[in-house]
TIKOLRO-255009 format. One record per residue (C-alpha): x, y, z; residue number from 1. Coordinates in nm, 3 decimals. Each point is the difference from the previous one (the first is absolute). Layout:
<vexti><u>X</u><v>Y</v><w>Z</w><num>NUM</num></vexti>
...
! end
This chain:
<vexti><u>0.000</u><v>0.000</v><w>0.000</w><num>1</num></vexti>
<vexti><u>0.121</u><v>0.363</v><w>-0.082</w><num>2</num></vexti>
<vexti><u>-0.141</u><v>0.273</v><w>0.175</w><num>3</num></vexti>
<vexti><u>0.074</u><v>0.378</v><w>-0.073</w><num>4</num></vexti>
<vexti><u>-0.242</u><v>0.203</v><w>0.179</w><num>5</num></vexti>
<vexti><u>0.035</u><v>-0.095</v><w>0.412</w><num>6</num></vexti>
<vexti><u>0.009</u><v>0.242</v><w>0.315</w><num>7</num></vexti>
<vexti><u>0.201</u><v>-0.025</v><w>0.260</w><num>8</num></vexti>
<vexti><u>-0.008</u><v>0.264</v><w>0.361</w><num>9</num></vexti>
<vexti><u>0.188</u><v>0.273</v><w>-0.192</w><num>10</num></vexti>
<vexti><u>-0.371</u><v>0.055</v><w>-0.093</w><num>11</num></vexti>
<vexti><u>-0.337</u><v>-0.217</v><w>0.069</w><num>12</num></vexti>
<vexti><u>0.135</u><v>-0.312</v><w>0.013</w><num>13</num></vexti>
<vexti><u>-0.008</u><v>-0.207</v><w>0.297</w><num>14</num></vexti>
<vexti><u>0.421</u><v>-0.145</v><w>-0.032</w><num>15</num></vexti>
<vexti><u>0.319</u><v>0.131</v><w>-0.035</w><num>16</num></vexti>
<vexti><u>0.172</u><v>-0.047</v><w>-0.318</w><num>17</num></vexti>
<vexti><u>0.186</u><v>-0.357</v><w>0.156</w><num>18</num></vexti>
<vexti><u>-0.311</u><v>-0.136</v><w>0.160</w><num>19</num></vexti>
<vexti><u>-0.194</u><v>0.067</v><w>-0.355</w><num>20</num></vexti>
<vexti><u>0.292</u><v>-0.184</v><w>-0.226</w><num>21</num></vexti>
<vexti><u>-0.016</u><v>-0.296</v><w>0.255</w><num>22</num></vexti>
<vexti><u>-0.344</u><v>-0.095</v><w>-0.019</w><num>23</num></vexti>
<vexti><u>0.004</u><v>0.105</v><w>-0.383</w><num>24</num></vexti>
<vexti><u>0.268</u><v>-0.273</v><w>0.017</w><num>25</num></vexti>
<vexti><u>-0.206</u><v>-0.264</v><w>0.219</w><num>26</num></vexti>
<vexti><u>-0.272</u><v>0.073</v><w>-0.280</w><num>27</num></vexti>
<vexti><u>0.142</u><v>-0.046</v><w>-0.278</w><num>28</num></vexti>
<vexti><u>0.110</u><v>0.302</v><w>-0.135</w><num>29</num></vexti>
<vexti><u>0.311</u><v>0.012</v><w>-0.210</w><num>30</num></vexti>
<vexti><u>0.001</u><v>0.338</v><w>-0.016</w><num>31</num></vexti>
<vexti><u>-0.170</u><v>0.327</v><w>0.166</w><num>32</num></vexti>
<vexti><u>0.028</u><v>0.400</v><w>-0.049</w><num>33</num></vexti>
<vexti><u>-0.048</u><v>0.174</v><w>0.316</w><num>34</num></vexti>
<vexti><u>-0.163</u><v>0.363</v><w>-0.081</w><num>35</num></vexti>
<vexti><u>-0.153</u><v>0.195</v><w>0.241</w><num>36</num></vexti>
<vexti><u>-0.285</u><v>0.245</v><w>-0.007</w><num>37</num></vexti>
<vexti><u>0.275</u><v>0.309</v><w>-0.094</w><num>38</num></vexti>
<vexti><u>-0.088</u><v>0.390</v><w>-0.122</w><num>39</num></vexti>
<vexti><u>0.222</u><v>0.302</v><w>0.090</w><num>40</num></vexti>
<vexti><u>0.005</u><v>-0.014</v><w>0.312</w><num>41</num></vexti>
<vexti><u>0.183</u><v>-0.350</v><w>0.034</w><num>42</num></vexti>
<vexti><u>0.160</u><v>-0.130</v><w>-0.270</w><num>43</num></vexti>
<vexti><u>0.399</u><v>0.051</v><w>0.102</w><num>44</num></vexti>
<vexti><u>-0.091</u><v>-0.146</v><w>0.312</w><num>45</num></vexti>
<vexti><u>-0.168</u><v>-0.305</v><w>-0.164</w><num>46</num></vexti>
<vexti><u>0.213</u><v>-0.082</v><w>-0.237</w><num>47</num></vexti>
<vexti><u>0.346</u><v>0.001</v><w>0.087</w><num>48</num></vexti>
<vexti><u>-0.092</u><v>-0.216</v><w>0.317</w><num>49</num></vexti>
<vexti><u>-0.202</u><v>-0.230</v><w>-0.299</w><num>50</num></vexti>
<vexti><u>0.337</u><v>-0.029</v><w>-0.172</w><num>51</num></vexti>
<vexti><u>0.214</u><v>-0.087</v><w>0.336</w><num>52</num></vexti>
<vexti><u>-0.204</u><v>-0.305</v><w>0.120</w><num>53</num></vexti>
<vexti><u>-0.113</u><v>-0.126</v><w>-0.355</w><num>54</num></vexti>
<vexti><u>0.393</u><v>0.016</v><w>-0.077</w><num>55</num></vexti>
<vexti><u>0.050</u><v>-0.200</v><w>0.360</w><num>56</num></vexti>
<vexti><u>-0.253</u><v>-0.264</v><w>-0.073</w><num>57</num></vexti>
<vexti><u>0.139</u><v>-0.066</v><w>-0.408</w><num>58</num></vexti>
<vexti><u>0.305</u><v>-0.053</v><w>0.181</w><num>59</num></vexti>
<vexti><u>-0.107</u><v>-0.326</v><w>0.201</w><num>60</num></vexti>
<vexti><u>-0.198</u><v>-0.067</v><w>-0.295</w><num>61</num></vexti>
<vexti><u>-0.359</u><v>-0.151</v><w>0.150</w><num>62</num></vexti>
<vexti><u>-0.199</u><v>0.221</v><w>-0.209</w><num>63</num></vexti>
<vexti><u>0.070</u><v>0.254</v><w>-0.262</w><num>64</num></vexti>
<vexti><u>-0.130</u><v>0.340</v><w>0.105</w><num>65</num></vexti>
<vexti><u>-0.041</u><v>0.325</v><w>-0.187</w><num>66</num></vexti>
<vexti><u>-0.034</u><v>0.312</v><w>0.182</w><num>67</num></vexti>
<vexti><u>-0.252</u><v>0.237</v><w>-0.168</w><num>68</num></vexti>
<vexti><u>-0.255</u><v>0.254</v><w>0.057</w><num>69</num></vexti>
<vexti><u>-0.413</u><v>0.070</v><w>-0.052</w><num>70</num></vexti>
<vexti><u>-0.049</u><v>0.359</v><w>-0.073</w><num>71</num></vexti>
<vexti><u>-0.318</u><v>0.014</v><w>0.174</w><num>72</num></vexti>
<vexti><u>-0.277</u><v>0.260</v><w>-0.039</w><num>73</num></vexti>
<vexti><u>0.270</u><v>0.257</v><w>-0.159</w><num>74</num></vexti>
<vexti><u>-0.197</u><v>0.276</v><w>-0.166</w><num>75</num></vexti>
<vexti><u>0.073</u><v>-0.075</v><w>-0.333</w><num>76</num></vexti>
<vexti><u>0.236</u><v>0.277</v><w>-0.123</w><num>77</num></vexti>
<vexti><u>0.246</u><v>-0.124</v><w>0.229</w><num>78</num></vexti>
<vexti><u>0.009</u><v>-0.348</v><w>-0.111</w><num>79</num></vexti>
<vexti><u>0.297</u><v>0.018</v><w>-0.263</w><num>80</num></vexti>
<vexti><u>0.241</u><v>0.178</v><w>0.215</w><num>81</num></vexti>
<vexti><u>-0.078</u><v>-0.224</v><w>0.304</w><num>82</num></vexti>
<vexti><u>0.064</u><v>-0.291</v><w>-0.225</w><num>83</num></vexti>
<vexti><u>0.342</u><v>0.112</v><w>-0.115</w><num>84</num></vexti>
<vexti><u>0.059</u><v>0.097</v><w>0.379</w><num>85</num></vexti>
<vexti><u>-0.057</u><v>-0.341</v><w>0.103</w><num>86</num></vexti>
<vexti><u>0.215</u><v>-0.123</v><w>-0.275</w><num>87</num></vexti>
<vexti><u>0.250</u><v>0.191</v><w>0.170</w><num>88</num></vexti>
<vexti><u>0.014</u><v>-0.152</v><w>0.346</w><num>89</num></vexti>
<vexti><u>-0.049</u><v>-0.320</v><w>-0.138</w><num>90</num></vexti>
<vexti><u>-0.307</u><v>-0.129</v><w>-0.072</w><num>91</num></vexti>
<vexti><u>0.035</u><v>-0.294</v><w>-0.271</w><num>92</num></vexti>
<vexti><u>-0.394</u><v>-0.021</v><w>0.001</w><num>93</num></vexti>
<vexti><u>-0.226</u><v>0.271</v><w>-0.014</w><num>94</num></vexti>
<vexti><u>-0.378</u><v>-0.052</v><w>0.034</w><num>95</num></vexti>
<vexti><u>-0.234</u><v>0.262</v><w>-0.025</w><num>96</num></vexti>
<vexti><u>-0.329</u><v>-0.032</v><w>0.202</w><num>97</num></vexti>
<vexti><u>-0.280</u><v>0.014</v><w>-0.263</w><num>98</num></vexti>
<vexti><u>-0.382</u><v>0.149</v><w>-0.049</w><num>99</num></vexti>
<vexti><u>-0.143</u><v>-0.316</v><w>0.227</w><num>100</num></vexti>
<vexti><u>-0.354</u><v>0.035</v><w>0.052</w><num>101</num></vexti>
<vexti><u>0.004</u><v>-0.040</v><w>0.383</w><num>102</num></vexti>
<vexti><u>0.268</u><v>0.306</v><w>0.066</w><num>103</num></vexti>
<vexti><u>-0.085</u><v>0.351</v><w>-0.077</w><num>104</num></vexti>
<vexti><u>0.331</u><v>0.047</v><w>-0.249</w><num>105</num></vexti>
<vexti><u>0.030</u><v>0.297</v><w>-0.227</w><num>106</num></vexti>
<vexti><u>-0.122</u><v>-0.010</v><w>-0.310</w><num>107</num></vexti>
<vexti><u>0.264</u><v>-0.002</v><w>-0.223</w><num>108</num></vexti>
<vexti><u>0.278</u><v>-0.199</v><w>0.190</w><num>109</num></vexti>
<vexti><u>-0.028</u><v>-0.287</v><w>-0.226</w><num>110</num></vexti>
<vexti><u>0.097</u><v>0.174</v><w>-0.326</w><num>111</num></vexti>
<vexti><u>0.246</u><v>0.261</v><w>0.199</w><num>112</num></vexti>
<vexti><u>0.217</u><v>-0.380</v><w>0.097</w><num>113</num></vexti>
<vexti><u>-0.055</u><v>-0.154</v><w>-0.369</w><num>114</num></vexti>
<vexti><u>0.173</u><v>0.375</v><w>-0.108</w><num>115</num></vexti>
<vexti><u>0.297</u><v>-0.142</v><w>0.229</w><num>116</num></vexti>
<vexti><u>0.290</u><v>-0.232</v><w>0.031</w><num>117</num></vexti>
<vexti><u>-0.173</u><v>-0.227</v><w>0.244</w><num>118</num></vexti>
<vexti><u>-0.044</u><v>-0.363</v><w>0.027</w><num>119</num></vexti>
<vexti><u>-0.392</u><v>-0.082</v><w>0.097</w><num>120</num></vexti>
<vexti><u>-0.301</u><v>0.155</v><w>-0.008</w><num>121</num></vexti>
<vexti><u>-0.172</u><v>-0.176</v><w>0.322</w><num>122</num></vexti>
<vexti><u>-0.345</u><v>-0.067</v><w>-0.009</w><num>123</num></vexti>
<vexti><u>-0.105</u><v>0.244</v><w>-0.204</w><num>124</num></vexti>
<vexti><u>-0.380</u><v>0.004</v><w>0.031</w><num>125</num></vexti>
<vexti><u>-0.215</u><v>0.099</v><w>-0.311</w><num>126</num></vexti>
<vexti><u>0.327</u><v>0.069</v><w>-0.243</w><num>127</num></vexti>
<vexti><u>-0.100</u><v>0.161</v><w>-0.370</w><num>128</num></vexti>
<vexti><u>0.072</u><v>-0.149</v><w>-0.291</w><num>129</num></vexti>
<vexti><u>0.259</u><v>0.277</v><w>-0.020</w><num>130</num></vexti>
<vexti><u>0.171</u><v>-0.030</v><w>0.277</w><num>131</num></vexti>
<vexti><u>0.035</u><v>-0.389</v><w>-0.066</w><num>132</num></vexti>
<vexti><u>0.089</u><v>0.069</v><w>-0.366</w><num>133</num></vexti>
<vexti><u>0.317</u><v>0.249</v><w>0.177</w><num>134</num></vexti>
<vexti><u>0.094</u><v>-0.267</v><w>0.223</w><num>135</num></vexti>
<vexti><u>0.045</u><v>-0.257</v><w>-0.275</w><num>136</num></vexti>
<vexti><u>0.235</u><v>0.262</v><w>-0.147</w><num>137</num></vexti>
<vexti><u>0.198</u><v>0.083</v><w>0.282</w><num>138</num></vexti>
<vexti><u>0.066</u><v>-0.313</v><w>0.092</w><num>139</num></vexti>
<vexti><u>-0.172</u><v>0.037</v><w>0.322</w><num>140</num></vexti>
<vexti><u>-0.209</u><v>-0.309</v><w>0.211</w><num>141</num></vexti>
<vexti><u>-0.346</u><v>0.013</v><w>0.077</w><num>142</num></vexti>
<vexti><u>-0.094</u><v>-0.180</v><w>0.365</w><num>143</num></vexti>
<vexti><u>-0.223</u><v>-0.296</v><w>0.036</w><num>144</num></vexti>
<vexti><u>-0.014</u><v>-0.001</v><w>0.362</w><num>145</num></vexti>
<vexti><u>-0.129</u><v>-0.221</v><w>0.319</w><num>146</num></vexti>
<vexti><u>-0.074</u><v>0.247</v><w>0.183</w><num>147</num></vexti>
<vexti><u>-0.326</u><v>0.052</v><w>0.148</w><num>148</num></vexti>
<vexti><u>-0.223</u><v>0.302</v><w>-0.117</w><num>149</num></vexti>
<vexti><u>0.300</u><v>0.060</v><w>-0.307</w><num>150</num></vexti>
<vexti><u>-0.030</u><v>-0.310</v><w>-0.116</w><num>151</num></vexti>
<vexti><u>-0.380</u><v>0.095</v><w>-0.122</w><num>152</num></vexti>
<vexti><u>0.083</u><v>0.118</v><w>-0.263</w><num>153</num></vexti>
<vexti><u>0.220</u><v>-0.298</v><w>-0.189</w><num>154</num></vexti>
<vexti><u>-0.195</u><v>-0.084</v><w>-0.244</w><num>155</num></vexti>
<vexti><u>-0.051</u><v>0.371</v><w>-0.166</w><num>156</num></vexti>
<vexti><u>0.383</u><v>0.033</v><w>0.001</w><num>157</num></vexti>
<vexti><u>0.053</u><v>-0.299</v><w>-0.155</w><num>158</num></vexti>
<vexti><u>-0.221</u><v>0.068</v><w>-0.270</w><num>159</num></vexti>
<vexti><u>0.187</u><v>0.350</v><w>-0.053</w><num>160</num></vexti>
<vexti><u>0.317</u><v>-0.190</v><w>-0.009</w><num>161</num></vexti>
<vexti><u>-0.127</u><v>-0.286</v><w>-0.206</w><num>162</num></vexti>
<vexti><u>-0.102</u><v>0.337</v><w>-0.313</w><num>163</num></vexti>
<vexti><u>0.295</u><v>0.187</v><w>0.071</w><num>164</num></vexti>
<vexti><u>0.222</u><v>-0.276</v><w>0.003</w><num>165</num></vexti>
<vexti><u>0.132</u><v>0.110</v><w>0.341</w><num>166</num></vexti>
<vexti><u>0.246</u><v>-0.185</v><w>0.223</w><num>167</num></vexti>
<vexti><u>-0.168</u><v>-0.157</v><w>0.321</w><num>168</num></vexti>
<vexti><u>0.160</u><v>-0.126</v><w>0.330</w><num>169</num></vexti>
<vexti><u>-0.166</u><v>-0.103</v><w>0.323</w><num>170</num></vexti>
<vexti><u>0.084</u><v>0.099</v><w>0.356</w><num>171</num></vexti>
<vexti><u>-0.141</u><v>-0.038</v><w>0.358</w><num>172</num></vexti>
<vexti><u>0.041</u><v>0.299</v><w>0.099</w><num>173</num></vexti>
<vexti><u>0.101</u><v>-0.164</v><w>0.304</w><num>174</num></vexti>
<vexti><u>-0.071</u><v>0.197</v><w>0.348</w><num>175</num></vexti>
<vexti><u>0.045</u><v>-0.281</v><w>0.222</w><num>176</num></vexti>
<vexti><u>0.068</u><v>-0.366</v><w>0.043</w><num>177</num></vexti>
<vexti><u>-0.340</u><v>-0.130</v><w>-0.134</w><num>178</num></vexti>
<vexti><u>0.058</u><v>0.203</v><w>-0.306</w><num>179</num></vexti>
<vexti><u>0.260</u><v>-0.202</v><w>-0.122</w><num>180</num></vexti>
<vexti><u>-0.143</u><v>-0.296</v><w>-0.293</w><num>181</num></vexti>
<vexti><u>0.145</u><v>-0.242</v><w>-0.154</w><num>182</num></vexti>
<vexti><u>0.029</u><v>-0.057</v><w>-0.393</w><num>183</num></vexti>
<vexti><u>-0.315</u><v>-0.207</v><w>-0.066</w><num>184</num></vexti>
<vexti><u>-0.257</u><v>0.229</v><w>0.253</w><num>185</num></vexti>
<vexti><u>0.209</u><v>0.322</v><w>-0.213</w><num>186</num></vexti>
<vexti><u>-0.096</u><v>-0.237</v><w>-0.330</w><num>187</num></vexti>
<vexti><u>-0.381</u><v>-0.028</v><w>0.126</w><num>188</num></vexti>
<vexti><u>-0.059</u><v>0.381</v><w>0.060</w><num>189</num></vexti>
<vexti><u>0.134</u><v>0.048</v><w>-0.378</w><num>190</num></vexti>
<vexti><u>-0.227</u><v>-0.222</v><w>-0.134</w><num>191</num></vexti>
<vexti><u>-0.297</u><v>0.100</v><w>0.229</w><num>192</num></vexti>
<vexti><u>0.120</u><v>0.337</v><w>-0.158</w><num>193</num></vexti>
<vexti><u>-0.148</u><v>-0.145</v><w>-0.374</w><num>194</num></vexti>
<vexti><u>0.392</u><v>-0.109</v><w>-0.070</w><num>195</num></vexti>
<vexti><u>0.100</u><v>-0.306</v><w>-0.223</w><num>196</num></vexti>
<vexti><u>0.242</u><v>-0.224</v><w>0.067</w><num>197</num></vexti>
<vexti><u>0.214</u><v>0.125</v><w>-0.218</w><num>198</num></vexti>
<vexti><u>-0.038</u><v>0.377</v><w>0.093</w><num>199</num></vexti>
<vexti><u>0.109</u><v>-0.121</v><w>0.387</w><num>200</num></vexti>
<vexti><u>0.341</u><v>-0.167</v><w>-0.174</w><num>201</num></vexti>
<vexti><u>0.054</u><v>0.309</v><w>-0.164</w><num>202</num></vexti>
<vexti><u>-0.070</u><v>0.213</v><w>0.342</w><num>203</num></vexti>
<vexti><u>0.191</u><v>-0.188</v><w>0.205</w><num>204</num></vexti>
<vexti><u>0.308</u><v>0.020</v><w>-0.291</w><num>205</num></vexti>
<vexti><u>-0.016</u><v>0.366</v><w>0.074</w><num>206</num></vexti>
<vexti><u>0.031</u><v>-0.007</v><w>0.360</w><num>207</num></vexti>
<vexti><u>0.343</u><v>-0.193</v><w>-0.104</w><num>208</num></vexti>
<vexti><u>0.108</u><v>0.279</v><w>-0.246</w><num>209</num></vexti>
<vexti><u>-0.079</u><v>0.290</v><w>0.222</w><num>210</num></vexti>
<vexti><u>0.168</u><v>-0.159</v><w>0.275</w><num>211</num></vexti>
<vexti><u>0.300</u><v>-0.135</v><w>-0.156</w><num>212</num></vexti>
<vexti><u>0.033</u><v>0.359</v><w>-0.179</w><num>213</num></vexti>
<vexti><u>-0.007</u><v>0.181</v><w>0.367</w><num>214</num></vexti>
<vexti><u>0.268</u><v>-0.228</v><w>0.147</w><num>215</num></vexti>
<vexti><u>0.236</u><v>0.092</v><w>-0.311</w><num>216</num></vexti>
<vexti><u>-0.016</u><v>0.370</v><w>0.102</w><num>217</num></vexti>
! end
């Protein structure tokens, strides 16, 4: 299993970054990204201490783990130089927190990160034809998630992705222990999501590209 969207106590997760890799581990997981709810206020505190204990724990090598960042509930205009700020400290992942249904985000936030060099676009709600059409073009992930209230709206971003010919990945989202799936319940949600067979290989293919590209930087 390959996770890149998890939380650990440097925001609203429950674990520190060790306790989080070592159930990941115990799991299953091959491979997590660790990135915290960040905005202006936080992000050179996040990171760097990201990068110090992901850099710790590659080095007894239980679990690879990528420190990154969610820019979460940035007003939009900000969104491109946060993302290269991140970059910066050392994020190798960054995930923008998308238009989800169930959170009052600013309109606008999911084309302002397809308009940047981010990674994923999590759980981004009720996403235009447009904005999936950009994120095929940039390159940039769309989220199937398992996260509860997010997760509602799986099906509608697959079919944007499916006419846009955008790339999809799945994450938990992971806040806490009991967030953490295996494979085959990650499998299930994608196909209770309207997903082929197929369409899952594919998906889960692109969890191994993103995350083999972030441990090259």
């Amino acid at each position: 299993m390959i996770d890149l969207h998890t939380h650990s106590i440097f925001s609203d997760g429950e674990l520190i970054p060790s306790e989080l890799a070592r159930r990941a581990k115990v799991a299953g997981y091959r491979v997590i990204a660790i990135t915290d709810h960040g905005d202006h206020s936080n992000l050179d505190f996040i990171i760097p201490r990201l990068v110090k204990v992901c850099q710790k724990l590659q080095d007894v090598g239980n679990i690879q783990v990528i420190p990154g960042i969610e820019l979460t509930h940035v007003p939009p205009e900000y969104i491109y130089d946060l993302t290269v700020e991140a970059r910066r400290h050392g994020a190798k992942i960054i995930v923008v927190h998308g238009e989800t249904i169930v959170e009052p985000v600013a309109a606008g936030t999911n084309m302002a990160a397809l308009k940047s060099p981010v990674d994923v676009l999590a759980h981004p709600g009720l996403i235009t034809e447009e904005e999936a059409m950009i994120a095929a073009k940039n390159s940039i992930y769309l989220e199937i998630t398992t996260r509860k209230g997010h997760s509602l709206t799986n099906g509608h971003v697959l079919r944007m992705a499916r006419h846009s010919k955008a790339p999809l990945i799945l994450n938990t989202d992971s806040h806490a222990p009991r967030d953490l799936i295996n494979k085959e319940m990650a499998r299930n949600i994608a196909m209770g999501a309207g997903m082929t067979e197929e369409e899952t290989i594919v998906m889960f293919q692109n969890s191994e590209v993103l995350a083999e590209r972030a441990l090259e930087k």
